[in-house]
C-alpha positions as CSV (number, residue, x, y, z in Angstrom):
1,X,58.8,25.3,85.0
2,X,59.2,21.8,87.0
3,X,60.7,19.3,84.5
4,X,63.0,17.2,87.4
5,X,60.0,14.5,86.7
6,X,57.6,14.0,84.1
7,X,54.0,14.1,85.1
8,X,51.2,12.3,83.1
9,X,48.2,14.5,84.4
10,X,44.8,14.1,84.6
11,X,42.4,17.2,85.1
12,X,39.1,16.8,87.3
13,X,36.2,19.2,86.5
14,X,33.3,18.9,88.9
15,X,29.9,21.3,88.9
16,X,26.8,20.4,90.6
17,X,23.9,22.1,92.0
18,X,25.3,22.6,95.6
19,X,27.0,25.1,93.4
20,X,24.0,27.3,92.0
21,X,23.3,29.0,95.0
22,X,27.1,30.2,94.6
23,X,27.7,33.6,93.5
24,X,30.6,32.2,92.0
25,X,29.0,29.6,89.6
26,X,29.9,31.2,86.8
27,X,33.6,30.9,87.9
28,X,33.3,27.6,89.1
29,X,31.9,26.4,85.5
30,X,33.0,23.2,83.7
31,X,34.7,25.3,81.0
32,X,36.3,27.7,83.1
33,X,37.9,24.8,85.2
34,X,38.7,23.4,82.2
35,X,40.5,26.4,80.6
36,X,42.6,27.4,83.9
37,X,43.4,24.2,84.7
38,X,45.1,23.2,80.7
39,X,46.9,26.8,81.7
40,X,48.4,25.4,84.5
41,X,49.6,22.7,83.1
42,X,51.1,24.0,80.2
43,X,53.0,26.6,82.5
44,X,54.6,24.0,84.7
45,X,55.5,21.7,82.1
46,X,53.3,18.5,83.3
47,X,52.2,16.1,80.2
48,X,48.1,16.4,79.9
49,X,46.5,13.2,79.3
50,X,42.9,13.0,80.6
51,X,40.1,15.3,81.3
52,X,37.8,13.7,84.1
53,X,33.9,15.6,84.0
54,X,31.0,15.1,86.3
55,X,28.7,17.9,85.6
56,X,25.7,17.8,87.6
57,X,27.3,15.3,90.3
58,X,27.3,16.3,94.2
59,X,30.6,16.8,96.2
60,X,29.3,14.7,98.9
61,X,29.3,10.9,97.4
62,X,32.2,9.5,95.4
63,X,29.8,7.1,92.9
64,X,30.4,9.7,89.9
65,X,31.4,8.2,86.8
66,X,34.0,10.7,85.9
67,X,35.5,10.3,89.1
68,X,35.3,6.6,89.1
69,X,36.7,6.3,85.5
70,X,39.8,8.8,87.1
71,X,40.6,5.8,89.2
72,X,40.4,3.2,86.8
73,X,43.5,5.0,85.1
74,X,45.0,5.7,88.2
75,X,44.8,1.6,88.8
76,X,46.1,1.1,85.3
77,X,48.8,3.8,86.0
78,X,47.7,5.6,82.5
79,X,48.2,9.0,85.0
80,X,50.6,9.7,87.8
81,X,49.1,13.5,88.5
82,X,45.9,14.2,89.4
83,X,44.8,18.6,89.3
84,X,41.5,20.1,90.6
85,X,41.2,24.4,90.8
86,X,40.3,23.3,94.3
87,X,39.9,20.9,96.9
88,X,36.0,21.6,97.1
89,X,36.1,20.3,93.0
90,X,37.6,16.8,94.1
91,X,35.0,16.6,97.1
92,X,33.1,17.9,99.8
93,X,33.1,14.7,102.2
94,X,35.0,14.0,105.3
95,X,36.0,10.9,103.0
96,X,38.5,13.2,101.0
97,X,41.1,12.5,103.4
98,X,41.2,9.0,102.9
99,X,42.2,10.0,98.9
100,X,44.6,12.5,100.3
101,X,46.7,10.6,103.1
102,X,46.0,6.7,101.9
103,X,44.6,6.5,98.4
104,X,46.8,8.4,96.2
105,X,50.5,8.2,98.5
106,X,49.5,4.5,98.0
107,X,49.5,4.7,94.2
108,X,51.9,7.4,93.5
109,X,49.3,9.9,92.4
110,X,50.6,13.6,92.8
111,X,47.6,15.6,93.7
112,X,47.0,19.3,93.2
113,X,44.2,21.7,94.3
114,X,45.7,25.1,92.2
115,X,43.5,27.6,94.8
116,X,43.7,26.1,97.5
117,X,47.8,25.5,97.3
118,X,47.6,22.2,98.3
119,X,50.5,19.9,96.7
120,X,50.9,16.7,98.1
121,X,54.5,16.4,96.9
122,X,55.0,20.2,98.9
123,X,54.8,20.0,102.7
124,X,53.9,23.4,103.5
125,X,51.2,25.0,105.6
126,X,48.2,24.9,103.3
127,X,49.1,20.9,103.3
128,X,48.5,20.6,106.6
129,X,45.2,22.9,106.8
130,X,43.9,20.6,104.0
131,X,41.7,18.7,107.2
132,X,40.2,22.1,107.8
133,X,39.0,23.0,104.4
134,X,37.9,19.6,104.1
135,X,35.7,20.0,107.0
136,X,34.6,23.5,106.1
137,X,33.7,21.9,102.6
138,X,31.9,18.9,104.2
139,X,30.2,21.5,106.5
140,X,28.9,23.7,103.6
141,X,27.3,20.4,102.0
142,X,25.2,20.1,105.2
143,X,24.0,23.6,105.4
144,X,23.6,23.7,101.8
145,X,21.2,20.8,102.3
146,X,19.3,22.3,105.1
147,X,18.0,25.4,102.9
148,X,17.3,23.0,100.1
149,X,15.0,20.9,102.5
150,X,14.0,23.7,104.4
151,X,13.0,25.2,101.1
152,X,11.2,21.9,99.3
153,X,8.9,22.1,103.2
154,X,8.0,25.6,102.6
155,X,6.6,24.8,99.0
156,X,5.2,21.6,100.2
157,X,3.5,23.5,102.8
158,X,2.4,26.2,100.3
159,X,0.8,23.1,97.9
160,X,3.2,23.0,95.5
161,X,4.5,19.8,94.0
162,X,8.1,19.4,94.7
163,X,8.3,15.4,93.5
164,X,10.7,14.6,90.8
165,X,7.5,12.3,89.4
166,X,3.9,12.9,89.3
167,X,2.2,10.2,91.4
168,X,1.0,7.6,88.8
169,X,-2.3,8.9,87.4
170,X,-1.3,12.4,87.5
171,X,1.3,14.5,85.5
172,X,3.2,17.7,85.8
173,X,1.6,20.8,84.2
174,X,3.4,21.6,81.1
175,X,2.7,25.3,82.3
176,X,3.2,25.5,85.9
177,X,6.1,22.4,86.9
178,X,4.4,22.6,91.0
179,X,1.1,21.5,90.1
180,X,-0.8,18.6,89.3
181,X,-2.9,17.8,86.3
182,X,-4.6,14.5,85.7
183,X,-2.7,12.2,83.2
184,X,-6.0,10.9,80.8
185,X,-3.5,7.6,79.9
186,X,-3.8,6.2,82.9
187,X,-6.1,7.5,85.0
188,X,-9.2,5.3,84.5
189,X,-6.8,2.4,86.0
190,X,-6.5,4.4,89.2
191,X,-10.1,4.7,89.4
192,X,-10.4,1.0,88.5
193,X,-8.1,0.2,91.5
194,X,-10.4,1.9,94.1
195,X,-13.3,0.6,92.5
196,X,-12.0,-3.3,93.3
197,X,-11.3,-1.8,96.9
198,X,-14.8,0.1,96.9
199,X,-16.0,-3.7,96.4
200,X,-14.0,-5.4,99.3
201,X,-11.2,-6.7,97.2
202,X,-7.7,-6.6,99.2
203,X,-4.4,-5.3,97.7
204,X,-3.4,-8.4,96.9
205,X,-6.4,-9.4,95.1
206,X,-5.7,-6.0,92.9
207,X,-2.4,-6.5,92.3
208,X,-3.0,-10.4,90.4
209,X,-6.0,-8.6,88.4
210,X,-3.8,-6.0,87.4
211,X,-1.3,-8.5,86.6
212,X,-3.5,-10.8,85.1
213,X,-4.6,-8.1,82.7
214,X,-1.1,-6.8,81.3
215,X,-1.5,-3.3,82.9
216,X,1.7,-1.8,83.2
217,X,2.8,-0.9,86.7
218,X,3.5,2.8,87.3
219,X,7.3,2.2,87.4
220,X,7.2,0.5,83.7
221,X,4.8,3.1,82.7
222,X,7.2,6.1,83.7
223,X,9.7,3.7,82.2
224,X,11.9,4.1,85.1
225,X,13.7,0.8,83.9
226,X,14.7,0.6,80.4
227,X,15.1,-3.1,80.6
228,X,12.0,-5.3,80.0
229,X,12.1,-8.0,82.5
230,X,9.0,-10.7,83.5
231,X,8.3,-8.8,86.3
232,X,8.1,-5.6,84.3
233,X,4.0,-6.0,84.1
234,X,3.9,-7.5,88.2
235,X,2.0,-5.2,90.3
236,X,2.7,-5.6,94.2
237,X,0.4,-5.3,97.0
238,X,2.7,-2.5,98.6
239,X,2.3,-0.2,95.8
240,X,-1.9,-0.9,95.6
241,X,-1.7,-0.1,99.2
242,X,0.8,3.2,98.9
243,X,-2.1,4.4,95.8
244,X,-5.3,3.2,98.1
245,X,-4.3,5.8,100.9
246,X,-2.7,8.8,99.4
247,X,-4.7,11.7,99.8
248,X,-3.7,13.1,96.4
249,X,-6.1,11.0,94.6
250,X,-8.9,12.9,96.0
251,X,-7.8,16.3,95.4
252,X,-5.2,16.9,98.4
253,X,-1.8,17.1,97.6
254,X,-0.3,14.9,99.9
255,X,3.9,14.8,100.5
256,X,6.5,13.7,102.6
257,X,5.6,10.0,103.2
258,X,9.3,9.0,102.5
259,X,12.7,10.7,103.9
260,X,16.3,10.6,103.2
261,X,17.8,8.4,106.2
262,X,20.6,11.2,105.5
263,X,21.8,13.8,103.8
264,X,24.3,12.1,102.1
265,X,22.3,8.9,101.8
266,X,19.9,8.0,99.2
267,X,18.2,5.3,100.9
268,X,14.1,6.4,101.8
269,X,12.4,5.2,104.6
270,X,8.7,5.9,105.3
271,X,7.6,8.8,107.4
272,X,4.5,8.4,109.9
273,X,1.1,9.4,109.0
274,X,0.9,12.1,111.2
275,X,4.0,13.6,109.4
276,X,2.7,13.6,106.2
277,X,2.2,17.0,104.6
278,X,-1.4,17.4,103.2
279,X,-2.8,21.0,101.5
280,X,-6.2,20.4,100.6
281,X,-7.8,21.0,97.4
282,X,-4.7,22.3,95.4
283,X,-5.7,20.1,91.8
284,X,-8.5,17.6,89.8
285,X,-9.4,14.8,91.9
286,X,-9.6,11.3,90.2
287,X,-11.3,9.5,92.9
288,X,-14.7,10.6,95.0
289,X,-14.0,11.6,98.5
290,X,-17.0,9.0,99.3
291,X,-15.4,6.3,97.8
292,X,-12.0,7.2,99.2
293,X,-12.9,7.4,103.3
294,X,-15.1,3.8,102.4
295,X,-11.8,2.4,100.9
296,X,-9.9,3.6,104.5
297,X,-12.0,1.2,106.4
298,X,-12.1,-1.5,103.9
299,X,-8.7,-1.5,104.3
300,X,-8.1,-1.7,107.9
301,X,-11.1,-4.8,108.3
302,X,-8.9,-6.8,105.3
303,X,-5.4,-6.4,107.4
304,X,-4.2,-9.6,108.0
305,X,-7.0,-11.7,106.0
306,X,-5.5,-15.3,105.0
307,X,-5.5,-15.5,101.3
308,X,-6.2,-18.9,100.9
309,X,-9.6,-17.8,102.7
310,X,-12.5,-15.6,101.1
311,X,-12.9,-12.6,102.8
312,X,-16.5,-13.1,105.0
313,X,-18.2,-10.4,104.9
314,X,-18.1,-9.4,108.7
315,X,-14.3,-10.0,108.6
316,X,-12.7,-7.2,110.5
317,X,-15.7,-5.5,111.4
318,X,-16.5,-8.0,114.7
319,X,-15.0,-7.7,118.2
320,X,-15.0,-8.9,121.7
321,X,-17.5,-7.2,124.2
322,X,-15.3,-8.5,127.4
323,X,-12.2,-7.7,126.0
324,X,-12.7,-5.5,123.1
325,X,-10.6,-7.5,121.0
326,X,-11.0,-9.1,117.5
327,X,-12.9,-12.1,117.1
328,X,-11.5,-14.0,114.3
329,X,-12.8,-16.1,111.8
330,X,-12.1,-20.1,111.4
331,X,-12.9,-23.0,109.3
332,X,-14.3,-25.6,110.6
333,X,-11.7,-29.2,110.0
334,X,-14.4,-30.6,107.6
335,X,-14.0,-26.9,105.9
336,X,-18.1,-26.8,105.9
337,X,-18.8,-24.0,108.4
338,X,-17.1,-20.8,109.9
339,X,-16.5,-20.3,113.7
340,X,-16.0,-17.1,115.7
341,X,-13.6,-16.9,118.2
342,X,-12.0,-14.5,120.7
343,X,-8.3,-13.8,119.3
344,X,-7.1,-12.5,122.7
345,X,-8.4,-15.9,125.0
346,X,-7.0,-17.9,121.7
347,X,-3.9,-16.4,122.4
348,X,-3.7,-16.7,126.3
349,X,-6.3,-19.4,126.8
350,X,-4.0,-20.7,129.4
351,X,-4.1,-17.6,131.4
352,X,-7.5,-17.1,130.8
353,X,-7.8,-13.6,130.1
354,X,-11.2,-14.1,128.4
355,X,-13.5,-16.6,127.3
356,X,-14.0,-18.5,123.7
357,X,-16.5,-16.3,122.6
358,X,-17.3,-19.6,120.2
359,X,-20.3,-19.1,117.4
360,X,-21.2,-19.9,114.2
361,X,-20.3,-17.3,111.8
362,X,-23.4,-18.0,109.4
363,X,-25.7,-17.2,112.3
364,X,-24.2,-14.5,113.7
365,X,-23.9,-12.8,110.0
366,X,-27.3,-13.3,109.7
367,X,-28.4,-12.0,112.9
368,X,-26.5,-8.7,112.1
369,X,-27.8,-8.7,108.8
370,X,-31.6,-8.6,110.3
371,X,-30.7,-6.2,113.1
372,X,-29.5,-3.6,110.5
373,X,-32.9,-4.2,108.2
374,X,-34.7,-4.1,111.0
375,X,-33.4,-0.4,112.3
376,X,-33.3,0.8,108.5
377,X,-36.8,0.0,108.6
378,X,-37.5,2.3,111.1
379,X,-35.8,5.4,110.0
380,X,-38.4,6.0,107.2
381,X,-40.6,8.1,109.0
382,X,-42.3,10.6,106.4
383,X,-42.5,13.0,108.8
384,X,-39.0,12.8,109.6
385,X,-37.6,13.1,106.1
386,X,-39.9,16.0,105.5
387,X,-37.7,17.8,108.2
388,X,-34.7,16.9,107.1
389,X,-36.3,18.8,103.1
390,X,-36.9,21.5,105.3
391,X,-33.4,21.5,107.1
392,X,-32.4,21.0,103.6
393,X,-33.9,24.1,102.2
394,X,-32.7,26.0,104.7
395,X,-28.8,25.0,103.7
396,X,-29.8,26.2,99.9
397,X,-30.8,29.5,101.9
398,X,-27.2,29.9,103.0
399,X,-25.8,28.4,100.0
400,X,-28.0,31.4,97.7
401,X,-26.4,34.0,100.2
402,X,-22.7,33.1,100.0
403,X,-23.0,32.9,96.6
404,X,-24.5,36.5,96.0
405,X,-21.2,37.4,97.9
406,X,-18.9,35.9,96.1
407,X,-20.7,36.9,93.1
408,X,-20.1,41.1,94.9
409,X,-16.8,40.1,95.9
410,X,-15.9,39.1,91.9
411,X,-17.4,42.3,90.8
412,X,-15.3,44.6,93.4
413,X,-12.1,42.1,91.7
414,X,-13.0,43.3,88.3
415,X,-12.9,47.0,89.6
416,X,-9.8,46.9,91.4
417,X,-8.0,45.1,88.9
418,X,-9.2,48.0,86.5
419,X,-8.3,50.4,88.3
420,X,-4.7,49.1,88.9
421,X,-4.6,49.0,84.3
422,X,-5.8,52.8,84.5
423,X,-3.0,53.7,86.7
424,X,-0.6,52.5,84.9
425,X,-1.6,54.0,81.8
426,X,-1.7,57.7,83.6
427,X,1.4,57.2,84.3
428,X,2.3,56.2,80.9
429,X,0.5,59.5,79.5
430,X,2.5,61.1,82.2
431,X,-1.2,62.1,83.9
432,X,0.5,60.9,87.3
433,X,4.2,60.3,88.1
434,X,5.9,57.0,89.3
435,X,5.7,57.6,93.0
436,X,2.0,58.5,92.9
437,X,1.3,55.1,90.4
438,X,3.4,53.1,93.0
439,X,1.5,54.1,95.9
440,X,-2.1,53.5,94.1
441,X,-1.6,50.6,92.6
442,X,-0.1,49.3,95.9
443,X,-2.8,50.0,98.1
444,X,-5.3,48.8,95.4
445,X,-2.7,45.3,95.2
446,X,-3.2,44.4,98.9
447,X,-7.4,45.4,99.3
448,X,-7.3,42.4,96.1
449,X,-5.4,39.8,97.9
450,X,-7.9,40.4,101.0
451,X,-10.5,40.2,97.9
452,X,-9.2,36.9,97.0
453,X,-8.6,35.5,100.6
454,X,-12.2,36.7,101.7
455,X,-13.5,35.0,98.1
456,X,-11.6,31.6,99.0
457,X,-12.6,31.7,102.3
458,X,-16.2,31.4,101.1
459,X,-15.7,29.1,98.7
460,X,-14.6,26.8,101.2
461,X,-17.8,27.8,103.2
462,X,-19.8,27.0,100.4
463,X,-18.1,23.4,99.8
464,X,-18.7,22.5,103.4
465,X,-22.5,23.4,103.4
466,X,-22.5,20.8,99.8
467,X,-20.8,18.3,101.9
468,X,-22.9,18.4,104.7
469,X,-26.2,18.5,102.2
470,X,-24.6,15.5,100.5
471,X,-24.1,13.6,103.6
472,X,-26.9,14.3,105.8
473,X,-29.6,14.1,102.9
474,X,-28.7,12.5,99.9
475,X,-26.4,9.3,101.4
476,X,-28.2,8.8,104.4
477,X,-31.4,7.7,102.8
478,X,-29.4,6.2,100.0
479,X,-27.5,3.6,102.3
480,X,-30.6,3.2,104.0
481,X,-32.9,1.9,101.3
482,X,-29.8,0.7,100.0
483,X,-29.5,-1.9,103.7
484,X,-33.2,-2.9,103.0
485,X,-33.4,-4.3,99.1
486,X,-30.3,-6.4,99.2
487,X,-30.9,-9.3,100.3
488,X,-27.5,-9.4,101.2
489,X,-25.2,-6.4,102.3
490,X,-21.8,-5.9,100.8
491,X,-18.6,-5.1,102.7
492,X,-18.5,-1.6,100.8
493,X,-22.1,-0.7,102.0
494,X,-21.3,-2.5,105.7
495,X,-18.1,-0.3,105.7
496,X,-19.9,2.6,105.4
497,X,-22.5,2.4,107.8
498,X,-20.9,0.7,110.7
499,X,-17.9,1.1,112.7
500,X,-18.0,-2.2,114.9
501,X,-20.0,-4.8,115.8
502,X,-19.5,-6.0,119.7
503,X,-20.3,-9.9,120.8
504,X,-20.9,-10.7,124.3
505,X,-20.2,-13.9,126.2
506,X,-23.9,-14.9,125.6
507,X,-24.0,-14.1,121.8
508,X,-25.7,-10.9,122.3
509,X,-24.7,-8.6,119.2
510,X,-24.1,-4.5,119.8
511,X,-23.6,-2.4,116.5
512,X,-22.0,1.1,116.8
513,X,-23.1,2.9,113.7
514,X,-21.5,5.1,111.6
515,X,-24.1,7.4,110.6
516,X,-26.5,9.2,112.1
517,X,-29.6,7.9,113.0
518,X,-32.8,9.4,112.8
């Protein structure tokens, strides 16, 4: 027993779940630290004054309130002794050396890691291999990290949810935690969102109506902040812009738009586009896929629009035919008319890379206007769309076909599945023994699965043939007659009908269409 000095010691417990992949979890629990650690004390003598607990904390950051309130008495000098059952338990950081050789020598804390055999009032061997533990612990943090993210890909990939939130509108399944199921509270002010979109409105135009209405944001509604401030109810353009192009909404699970910067950081940043991780298909969809790829567009014409400006109905849909650059739009000083004008010469008029491209806005609007009436007006051909109900009927052929083998493929299911019940209760009767059941029921298991895949792999036959029916028939001659009763197009129906309009030096207009024309 060491009584040459009294100690006033403080215990630190530490579990988190870095540990859970541990065979030794069970060892490494909060009570069993807790338990050998009050031991150890008692058989050397040393004056117990505080237990220190972070339960569910990682090794790798040192912003735990246990170990932060440990230091607050070590400031106050309430304890002169500070006892882990291991170094790993204090942390697993490169940083634990500065506690070690500056931190605690600097206060007078005594430090002791019991398994390790690490006593900083000791110089022996295990003091001075402390660096390499250290490292070793720091090292299993970053492995330990890598399965876990290498892990949370493969579900991703696999179309489960991994999110510790549901994207607003959606909620977790009470019976299945990976997937999606649509959250009735809130989701009619998703559908409301792309709707404004759907009508031209930009982001920031959303985000005031929003606003204006009292809707709480998705952050109050999760109530991720417990404090109600005046900005509680404010809806930002950012997170209107985040909801108007994720995927999710339409049915596909989309993930991975943010990333840790590292490991051992919390800050996010946003991944690219491209490395975005999108299953298709894998829960409800709120929002029409029609409506969705329109609001796409939309959004890219209203980038950059001036807010103290209505958006003109050609805005972002008009571009150079010299340069192939946007033309922007301009009021006139006397803020009675709207000009066109190349961006690119506006730029470098003094290099003159192009020319002005100069034209009233109302005139050219118009003139697009009647070019696209004009070109509706003579896609209805009779004879035409009478082919397209033949094409059409001809889809329904295919569509009746896959369907009568889905409906065989269902029935053989039911058999199968049967089969595998009866075997089981042979071998219950003891008709057939275990080996014999293992090896039916197997081979009946995997000609299921290549049931199922075959099934799925019609069904998503079956969706594309509805698609194309839906797109080649049904919308085509609804934008057309659509284009030719307005009296005045909106941006949602420009959108989806044309990709760009071109303007030459001498005011000639080129449309490139988006669907296909007749």
């Amino acid at each position: 027993m060491n009584t040459s000095k009294i100690y006033n010691a403080g215990i630190y417990l530490r579990l988190s779940r870095d540990d859970e992949d541990n065979d030794k979890v069970e060892s490494n629990s909060i009570t069993n630290q807790r338990n050998y650690l009050l031991q150890f004390l008692k058989d050397n003598g040393y004056n117990f004054i505080h237990e220190y607990v972070d339960d569910g904390y990682s090794g790798t950051t040192f912003n735990r309130p246990g170990f932060q309130k440990m230091l607050e008495d070590v400031e106050s000098g309430e304890i002169s002794m500070i006892v882990t059952k291991d170094l790993s338990r204090l942390a697993r950081s490169t940083m634990t050396s500065y506690y070690l050789d500056e931190y605690f020598p600097l206060h007078g804390i005594r430090y002791i890691a019991v398994l390790d055999n690490y006593d900083s009032d000791v110089d022996n061997s295990s003091k001075e291999l402390a660096w390499v533990k250290n490292g070793m612990n720091e090292n299993y943090c970053r492995e330990t990290s890598k399965k876990v993210r290498n892990g949370l890909y493969q579900a991703k990939k696999s179309g489960l949810f991994t999110g510790w939130k549901a994207p607003y509108g959606y909620k977790r399944d009470p019976e299945d935690y990976h997937k999606l199921i649509v959250d009735t509270n809130v989701c009619d002010v998703v559908k409301r969102i792309f709707n404004l979109a759907y009508e031209g409105k930009g982001t920031s135009q959303i985000a005031d109506i929003l606003t204006l209405d009292n809707i709480a944001t998705p952050s109050s509604y999760a109530l991720l902040s417990k404090k109600k401030t005046p900005s509680s109810n404010v809806w930002c353009a950012r997170t209107i812009s985040e909801m108007l192009t994720n995927q999710t909404y339409i049915g596909n699970l989309t993930q991975g738009r943010r990333k840790k910067v590292a490991y051992k950081v919390k800050k996010e940043i946003r991944t690219k586009k491209e490395d975005w991780i999108i299953v298709e298909n894998t829960h409800e969809a709120i929002i029409d896929k029609e409506i969705f790829e329109t609001v796409q567009n939309l959004i890219g014409k209203n980038k950059k629009q001036n807010s103290t400006m209505p958006i003109k109905l050609l805005k972002g849909f008009i571009y150079c035919k010299e340069c192939g650059h946007a033309l922007t739009i301009t009021r006139s000083k006397d803020k009675k008319r709207f000009y066109c004008g190349c961006s690119y010469y506006r730029k470098y008029s003094k290099h003159k890379l192009c020319s002005p491209h100069t034209l009233n806005y109302q005139k050219l609007e118009d003139a697009v206007l009647n070019q696209i009436k004009e070109l509706c007006k003579t896609q209805i051909d009779k004879e035409k769309i009478e082919n397209k109900l033949r094409n059409s009927n001809k889809l329904n052929e295919k569509k009746v076909t896959i369907m009568h083998e889905i409906e065989k493929i269902e029935k053989n299911m039911q058999i199968l599945s049967d089969a595998i019940d009866k075997s089981y209760i042979d071998m219950a009767k003891g008709i057939i023994d275990l080996d014999r059941y293992q090896s039916v029921s197997n081979k009946l298991t995997i000609e299921l699965k290549n049931n199922e895949k075959e099934k799925e792999s019609l069904k998503i036959k079956l969706s594309e043939l509805n698609n194309n029916e839906r797109i080649n028939n049904i919308d085509y001659m609804k934008m057309i007659n659509k284009c030719l009763k307005l009296k005045k197009v909106d941006r949602r129906l420009l959108g989806s009908i044309i990709d760009k309009i071109f303007v030459s030096e001498n005011n000639d207009i080129e449309i490139k269409y988006k669907i296909k024309l007749i």
